[in-house]
C-alpha positions in Angstrom: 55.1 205.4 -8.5 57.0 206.6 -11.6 60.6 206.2 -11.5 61.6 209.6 -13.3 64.5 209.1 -14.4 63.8 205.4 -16.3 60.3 206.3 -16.6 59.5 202.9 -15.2 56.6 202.7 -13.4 56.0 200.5 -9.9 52.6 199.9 -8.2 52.7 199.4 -5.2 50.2 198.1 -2.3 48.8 199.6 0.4 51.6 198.0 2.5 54.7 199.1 0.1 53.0 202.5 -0.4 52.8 203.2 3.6 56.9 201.6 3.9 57.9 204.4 1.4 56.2 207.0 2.8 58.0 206.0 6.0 61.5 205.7 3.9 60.4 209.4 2.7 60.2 210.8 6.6 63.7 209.1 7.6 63.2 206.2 10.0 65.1 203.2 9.7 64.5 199.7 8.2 63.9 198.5 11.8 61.9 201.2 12.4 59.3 200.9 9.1 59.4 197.1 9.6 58.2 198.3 13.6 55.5 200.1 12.0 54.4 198.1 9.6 54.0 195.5 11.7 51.9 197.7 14.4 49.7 199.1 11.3 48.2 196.6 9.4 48.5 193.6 12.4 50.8 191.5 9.5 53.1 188.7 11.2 57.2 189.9 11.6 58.6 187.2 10.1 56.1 188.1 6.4 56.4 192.1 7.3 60.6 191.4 7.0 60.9 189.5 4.0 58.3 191.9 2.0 60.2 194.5 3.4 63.2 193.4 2.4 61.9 192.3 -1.5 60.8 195.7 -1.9 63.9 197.8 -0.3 66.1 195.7 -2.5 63.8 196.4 -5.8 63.6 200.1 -4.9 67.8 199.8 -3.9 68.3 198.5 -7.7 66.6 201.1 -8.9 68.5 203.9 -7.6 65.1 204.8 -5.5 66.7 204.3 -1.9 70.0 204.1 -0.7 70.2 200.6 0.1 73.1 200.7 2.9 71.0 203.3 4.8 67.9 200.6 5.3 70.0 197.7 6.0 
C-alpha cells in the first residue's frame, strides 16, 4: 500500500490487508476485529492488539480517521 501523499509505502499481511479492506467498506473497529477473528480462526485477545498497532500506524498517517475506529 503506497501512501500517496508521502509516497511511503506499507506492506501489509494477509491479516492487515483483509482489516483495510473492511475499514474501506465502513464497519467499525469492533466489527473488523469480529471478522477478523471469524476469518482466519486468530485468538481475540492477539486479533485486538494487531488491530489496534495497525489502526494507530494507519491513524498517524493520515490513512484512517482514528476516532471513527476507536
Amino acid at each position: 500500500m503506497v501512501n500517496l501523499r508521502t509516497n511511503r509505502i506499507f506492506e501489509l499481511n494477509a491479516t492487515g490487508m483483509r482489516a483495510w479492506e473492511l475499514i474501506g467498506d465502513g464497519h467499525t473497529r469492533e466489527e473488523i476485529e469480529r471478522r477478523l477473528e471469524d476469518e482466519f480462526d486468530a485468538a481475540p485477545g492477539r486479533v485486538r492488539a494487531e488491530l489496534e498497532q495497525l489502526l494507530g500506524d494507519l491513524a498517524r498517517e493520515g490513512l484512517v480517521d482514528a476516532v471513527a475506529h476507536r
